[in-house]
Structure formats: C-alpha cells, structure tokens
Backbone as JSON Lines, residues from 0, in Angstrom:
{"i":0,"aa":"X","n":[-8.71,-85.74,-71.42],"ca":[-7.8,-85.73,-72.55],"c":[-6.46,-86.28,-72.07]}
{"i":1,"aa":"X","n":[-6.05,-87.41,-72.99],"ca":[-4.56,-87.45,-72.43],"c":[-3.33,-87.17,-72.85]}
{"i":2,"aa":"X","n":[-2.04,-87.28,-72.91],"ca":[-1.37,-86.87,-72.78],"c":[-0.83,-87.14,-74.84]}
{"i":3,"aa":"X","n":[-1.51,-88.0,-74.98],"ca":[-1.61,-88.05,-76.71],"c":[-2.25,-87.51,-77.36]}
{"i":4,"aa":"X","n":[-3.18,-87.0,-76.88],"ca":[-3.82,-86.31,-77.35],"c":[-3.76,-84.91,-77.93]}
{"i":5,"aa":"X","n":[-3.57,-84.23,-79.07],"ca":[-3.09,-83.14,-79.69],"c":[-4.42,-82.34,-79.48]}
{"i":6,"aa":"X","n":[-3.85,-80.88,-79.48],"ca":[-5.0,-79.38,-79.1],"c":[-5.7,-79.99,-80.41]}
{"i":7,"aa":"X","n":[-6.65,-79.3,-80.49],"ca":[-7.47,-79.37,-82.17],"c":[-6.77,-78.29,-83.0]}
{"i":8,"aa":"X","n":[-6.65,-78.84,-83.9],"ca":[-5.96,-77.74,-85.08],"c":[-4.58,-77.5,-84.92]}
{"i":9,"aa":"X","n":[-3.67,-78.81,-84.36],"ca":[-2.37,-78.55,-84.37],"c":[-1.59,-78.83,-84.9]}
{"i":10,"aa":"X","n":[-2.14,-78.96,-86.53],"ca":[-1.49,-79.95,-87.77],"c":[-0.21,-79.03,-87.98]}
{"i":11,"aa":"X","n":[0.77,-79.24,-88.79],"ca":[1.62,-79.16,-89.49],"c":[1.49,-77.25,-89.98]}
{"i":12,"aa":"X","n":[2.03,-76.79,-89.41],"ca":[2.01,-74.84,-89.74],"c":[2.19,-74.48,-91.69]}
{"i":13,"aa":"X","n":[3.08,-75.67,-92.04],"ca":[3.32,-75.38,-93.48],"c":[2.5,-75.93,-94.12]}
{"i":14,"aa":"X","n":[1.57,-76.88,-94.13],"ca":[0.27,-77.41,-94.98],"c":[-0.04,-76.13,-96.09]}
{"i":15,"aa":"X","n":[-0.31,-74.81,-95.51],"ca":[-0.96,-74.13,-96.05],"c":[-0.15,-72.95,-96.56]}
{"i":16,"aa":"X","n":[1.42,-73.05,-96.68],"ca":[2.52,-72.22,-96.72],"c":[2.39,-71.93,-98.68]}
{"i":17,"aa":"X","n":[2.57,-72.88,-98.9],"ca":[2.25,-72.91,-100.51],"c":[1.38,-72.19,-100.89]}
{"i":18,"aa":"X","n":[-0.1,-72.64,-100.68],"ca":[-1.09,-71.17,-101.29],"c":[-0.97,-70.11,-100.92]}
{"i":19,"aa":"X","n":[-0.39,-69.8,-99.29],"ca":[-0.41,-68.56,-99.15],"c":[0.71,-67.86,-99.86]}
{"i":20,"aa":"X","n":[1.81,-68.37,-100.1],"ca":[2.87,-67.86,-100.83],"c":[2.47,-67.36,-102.38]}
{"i":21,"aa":"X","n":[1.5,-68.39,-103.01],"ca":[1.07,-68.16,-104.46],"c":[-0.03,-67.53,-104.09]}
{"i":22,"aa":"X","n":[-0.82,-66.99,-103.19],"ca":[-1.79,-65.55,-103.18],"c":[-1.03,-64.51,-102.67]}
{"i":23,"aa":"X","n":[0.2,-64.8,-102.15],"ca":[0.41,-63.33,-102.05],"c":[1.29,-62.66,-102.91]}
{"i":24,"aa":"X","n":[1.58,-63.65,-103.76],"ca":[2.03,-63.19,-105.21],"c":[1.69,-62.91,-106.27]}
{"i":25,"aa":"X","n":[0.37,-63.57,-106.02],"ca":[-1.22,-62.86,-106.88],"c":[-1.57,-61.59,-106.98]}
{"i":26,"aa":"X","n":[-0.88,-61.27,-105.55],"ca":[-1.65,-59.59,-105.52],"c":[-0.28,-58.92,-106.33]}
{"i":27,"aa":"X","n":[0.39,-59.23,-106.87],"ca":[2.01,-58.69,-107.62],"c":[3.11,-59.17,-107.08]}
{"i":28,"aa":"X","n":[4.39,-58.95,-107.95],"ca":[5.53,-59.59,-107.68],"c":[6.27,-59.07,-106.23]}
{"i":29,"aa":"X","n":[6.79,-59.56,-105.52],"ca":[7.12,-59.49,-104.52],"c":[8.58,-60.42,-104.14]}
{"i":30,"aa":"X","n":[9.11,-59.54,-102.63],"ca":[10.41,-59.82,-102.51],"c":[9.92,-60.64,-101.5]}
{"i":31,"aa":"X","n":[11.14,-62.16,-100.95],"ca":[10.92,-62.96,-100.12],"c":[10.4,-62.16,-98.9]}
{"i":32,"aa":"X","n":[11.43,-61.42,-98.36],"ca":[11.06,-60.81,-96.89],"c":[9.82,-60.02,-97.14]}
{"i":33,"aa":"X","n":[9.15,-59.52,-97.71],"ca":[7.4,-58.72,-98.26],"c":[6.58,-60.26,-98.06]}
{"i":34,"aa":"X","n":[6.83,-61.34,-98.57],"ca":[6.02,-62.02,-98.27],"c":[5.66,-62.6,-97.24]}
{"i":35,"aa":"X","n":[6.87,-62.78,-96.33],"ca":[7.09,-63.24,-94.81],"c":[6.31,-62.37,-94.1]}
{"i":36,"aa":"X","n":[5.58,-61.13,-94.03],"ca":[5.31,-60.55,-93.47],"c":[3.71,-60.56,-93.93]}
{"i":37,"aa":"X","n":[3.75,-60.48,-95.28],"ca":[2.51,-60.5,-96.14],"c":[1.46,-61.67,-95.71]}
{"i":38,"aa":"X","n":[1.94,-62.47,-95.98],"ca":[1.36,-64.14,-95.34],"c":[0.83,-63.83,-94.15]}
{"i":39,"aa":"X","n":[1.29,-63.38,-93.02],"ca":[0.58,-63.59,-91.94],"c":[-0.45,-63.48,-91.84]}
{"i":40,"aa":"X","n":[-1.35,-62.54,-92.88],"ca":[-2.89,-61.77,-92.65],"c":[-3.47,-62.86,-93.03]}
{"i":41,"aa":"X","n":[-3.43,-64.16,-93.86],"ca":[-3.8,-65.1,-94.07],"c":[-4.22,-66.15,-92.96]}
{"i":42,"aa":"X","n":[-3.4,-66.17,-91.85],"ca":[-3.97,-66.86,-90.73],"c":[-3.82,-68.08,-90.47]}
{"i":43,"aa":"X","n":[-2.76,-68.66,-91.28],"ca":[-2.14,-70.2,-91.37],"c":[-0.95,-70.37,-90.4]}
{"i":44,"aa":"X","n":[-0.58,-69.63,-90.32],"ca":[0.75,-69.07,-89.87],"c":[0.96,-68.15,-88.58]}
{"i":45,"aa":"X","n":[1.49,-68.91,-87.32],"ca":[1.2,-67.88,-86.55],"c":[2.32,-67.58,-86.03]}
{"i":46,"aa":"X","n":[2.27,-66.03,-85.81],"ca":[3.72,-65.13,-85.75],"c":[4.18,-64.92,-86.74]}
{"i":47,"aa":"X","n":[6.13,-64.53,-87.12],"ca":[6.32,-64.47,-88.32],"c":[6.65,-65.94,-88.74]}
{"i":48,"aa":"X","n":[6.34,-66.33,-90.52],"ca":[6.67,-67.38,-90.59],"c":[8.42,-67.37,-90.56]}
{"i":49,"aa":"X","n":[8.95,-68.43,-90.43],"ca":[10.2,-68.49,-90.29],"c":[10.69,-68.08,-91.53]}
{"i":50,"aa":"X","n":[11.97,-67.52,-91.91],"ca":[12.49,-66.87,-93.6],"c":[12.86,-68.47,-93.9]}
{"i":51,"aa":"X","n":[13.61,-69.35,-93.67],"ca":[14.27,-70.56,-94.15],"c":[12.9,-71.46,-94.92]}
{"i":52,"aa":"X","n":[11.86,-71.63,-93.93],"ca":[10.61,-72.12,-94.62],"c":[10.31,-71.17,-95.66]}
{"i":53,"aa":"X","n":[10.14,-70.47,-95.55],"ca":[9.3,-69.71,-96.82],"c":[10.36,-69.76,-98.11]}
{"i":54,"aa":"X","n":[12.17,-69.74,-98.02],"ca":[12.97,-69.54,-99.22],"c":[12.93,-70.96,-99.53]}
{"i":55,"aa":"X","n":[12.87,-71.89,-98.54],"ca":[12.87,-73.39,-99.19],"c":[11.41,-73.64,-100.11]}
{"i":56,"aa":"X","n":[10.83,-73.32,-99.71],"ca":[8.85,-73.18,-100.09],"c":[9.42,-72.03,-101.8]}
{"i":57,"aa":"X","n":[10.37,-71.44,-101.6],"ca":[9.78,-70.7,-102.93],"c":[10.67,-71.29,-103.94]}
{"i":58,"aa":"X","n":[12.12,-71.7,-102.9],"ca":[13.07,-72.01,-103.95],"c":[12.57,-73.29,-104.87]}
{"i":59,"aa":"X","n":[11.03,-74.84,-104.11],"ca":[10.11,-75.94,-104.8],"c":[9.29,-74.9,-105.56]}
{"i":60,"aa":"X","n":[9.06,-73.91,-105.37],"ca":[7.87,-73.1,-106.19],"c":[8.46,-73.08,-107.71]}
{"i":61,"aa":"X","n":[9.44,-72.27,-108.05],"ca":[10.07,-71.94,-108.6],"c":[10.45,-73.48,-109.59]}
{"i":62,"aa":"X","n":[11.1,-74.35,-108.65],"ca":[11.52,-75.58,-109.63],"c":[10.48,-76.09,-110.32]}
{"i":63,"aa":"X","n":[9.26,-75.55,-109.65],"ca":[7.98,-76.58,-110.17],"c":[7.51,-75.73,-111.05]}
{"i":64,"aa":"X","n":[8.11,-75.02,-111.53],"ca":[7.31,-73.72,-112.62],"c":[6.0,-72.72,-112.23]}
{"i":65,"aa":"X","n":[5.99,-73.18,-110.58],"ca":[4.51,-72.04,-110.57],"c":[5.25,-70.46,-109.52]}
{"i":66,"aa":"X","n":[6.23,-69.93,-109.87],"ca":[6.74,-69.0,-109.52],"c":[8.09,-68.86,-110.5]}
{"i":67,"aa":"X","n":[8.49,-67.47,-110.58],"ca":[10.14,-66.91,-111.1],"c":[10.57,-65.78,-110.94]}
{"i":68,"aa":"X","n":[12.06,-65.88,-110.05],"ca":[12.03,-64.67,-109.38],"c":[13.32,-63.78,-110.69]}
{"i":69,"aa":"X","n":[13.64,-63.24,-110.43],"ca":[14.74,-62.76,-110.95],"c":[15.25,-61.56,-109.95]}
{"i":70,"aa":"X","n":[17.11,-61.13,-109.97],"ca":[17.79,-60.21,-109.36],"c":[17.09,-58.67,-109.63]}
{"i":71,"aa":"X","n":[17.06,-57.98,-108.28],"ca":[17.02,-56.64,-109.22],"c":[17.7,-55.97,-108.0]}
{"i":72,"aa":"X","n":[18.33,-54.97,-108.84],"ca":[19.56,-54.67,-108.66],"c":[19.4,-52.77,-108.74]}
{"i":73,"aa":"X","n":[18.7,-52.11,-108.71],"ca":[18.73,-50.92,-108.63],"c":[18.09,-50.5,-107.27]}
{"i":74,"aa":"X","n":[18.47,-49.33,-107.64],"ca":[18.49,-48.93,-105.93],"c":[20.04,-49.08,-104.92]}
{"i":75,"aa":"X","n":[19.94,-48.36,-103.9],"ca":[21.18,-48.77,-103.06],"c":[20.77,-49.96,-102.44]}
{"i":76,"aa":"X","n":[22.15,-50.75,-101.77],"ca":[22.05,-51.73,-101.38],"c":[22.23,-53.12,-101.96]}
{"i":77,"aa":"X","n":[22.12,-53.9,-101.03],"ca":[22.15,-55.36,-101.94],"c":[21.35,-56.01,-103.32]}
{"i":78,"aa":"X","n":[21.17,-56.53,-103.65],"ca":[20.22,-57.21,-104.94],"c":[19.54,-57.86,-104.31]}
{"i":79,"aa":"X","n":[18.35,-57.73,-104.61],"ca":[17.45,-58.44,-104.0],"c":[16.47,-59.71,-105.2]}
{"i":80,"aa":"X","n":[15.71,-60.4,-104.64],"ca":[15.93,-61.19,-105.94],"c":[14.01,-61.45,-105.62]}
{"i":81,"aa":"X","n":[13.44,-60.87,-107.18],"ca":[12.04,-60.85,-106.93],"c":[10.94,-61.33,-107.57]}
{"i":82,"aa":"X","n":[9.98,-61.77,-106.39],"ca":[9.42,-63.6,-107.17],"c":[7.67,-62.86,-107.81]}
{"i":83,"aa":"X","n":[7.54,-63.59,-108.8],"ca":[6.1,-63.46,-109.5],"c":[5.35,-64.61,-109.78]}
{"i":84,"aa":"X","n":[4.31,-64.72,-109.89],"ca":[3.54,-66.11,-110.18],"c":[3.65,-65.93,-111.43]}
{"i":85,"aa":"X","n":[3.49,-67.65,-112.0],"ca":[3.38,-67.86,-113.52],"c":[1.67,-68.32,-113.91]}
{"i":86,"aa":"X","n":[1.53,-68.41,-114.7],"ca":[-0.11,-69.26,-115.11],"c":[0.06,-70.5,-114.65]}
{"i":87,"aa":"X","n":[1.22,-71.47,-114.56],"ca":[0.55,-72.74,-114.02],"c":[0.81,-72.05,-112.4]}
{"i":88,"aa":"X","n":[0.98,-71.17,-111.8],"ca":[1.26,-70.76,-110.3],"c":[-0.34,-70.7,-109.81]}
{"i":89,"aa":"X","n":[-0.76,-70.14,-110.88],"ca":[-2.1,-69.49,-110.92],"c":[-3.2,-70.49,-110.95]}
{"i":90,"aa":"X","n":[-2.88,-71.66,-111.66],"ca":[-3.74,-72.62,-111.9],"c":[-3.7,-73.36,-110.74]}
{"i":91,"aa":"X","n":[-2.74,-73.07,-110.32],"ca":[-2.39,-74.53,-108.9],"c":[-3.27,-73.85,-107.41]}
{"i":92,"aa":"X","n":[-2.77,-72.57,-107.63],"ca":[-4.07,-71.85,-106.5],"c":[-5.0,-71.91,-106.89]}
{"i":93,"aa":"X","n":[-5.7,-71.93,-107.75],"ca":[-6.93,-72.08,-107.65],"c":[-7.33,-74.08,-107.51]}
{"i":94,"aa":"X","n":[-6.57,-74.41,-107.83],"ca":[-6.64,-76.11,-107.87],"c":[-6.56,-75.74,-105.73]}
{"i":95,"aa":"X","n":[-6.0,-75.14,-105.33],"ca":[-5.89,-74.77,-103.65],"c":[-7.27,-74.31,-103.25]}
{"i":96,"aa":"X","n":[-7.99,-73.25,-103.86],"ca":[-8.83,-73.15,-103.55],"c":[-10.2,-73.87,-103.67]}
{"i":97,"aa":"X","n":[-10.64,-74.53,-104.82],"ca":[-11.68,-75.49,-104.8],"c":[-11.18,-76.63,-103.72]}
{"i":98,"aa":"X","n":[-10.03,-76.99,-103.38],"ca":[-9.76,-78.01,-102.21],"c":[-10.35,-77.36,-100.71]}
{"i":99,"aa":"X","n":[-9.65,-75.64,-100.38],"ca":[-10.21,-75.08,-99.43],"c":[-11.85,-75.0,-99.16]}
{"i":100,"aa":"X","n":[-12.31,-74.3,-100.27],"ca":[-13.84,-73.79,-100.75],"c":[-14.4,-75.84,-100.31]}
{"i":101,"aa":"X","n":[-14.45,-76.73,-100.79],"ca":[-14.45,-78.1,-100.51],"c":[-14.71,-78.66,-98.81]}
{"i":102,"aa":"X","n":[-13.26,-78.11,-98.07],"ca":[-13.43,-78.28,-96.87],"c":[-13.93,-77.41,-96.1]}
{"i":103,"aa":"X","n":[-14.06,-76.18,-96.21],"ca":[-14.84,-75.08,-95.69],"c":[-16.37,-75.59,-95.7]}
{"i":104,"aa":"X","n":[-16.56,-76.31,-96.76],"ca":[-18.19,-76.55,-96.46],"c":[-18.3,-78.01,-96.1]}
{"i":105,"aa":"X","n":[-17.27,-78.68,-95.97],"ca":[-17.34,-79.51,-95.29],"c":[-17.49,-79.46,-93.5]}
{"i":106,"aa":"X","n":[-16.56,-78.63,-93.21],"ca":[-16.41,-78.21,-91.52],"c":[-18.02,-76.94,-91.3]}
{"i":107,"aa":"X","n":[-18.26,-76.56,-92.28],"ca":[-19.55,-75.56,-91.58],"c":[-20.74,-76.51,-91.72]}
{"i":108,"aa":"X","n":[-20.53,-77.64,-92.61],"ca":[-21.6,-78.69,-92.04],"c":[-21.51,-79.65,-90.6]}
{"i":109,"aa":"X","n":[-20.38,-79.64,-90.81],"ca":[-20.08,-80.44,-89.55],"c":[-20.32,-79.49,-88.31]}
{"i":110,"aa":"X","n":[-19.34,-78.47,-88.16],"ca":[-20.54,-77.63,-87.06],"c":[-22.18,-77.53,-86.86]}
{"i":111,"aa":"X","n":[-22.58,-77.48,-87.93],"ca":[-24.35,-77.43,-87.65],"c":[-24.51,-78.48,-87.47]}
{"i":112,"aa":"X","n":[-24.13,-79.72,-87.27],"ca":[-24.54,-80.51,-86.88],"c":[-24.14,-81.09,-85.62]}
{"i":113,"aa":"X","n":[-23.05,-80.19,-85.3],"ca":[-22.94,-80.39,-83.76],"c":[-24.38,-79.1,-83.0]}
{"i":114,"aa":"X","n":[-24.3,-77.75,-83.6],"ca":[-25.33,-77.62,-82.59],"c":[-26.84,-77.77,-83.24]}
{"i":115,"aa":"X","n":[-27.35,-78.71,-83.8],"ca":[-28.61,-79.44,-84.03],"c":[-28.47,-80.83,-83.06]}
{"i":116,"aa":"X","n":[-27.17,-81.46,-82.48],"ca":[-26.91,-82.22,-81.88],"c":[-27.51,-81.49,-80.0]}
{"i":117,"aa":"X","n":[-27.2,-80.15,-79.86],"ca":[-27.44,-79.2,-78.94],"c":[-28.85,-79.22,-78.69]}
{"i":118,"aa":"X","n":[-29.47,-78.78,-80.0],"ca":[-31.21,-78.45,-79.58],"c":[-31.73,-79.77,-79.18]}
{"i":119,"aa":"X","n":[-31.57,-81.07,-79.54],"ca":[-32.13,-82.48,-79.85],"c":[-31.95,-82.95,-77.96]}
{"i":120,"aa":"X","n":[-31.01,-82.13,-77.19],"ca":[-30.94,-83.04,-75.84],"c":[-32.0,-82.72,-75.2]}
C-alpha cells in the first residue's frame, strides 16, 4: 500500500451527519447538545461529533424546511433552543434510507463474493 493510498472507509465523517441528525429527531424533539451525544450510537461518527458541525448541519436543516427549532425558556438557566423534524424532514430520511437499505445490499453482495472468490482457489 502506498503512501496514497487511504485506510478503507476513510470518507468524509459528515456524509452521514444529516440522517443521523433527522433520526435522532425522529425519536422526538430534541436539544442540539442531546443530539451530539445521541448520534454517536449510530456509528457514523466517531467520538463526540464536533458541536460546530452538528449547529451548522441543523442551522441547513432548518433552512431547508426538514427541521424547526424554537427557544424554550423555562426552567433555570439559559434558553435553550429545541429542534423537531417536519414531514418533509421525514420524507428526506426515508429518501436516506432506501439510498442506505440500496447500498447495504449492495456491499453484502459484494462481500459474498469475495468469499465465494475464497472457496474457488
């Protein structure tokens, strides 16, 4: 391997920042920092994701109509400001998932055919 050569699977960490942001808002409305933490179980993302990516990621969510957060303000402390998916939020994950569901059976074919490549030597 040389020195151009990239690990496997060392694309771009935010590719997959978007759906995970609109599933973990699926499961209910949620505050930025809940999701930063939330996301990780997803597995796109390794460590915490950074807060600046994820508020830039929600603040395009939001412009694009598939998220809306609003202030809330009770309780002690600061205002915190808290995001929910909309129906086109909803439509666009799942437009995420037939793309995932798509390549998932694309790569578990491609594995079996590396080890049918195995039995054949």
């Amino acid at each position: 391997m040389n020195k151009q050569t990239k690990r496997p699977g060392s694309g771009k960490q935010e590719r997959y920042i978007q759906p995970s942001i609109l599933l973990g808002l699926r499961f209910g409305p949620s505050y930025g920092y809940e999701l930063i933490h939330n996301i990780q179980d997803f597995g796109f993302v390794e460590g915490q994701a950074p807060p600046g990516m994820i508020y830039r990621h929600l603040r395009q969510l939001e412009e694009d109509g598939l998220v809306v957060s609003e202030w809330k303000t009770e309780g002690t402390g600061p205002a915190k400001r808290m995001y929910a998916l909309t129906g086109d939020g909803e439509a666009v994950l799942g437009l995420w998932i037939d793309y995932m569901q798509r390549m998932a059976e694309k790569l578990q074919n491609f594995i079996e055919k590396y080890h049918r490549s195995d039995e054949q030597k």
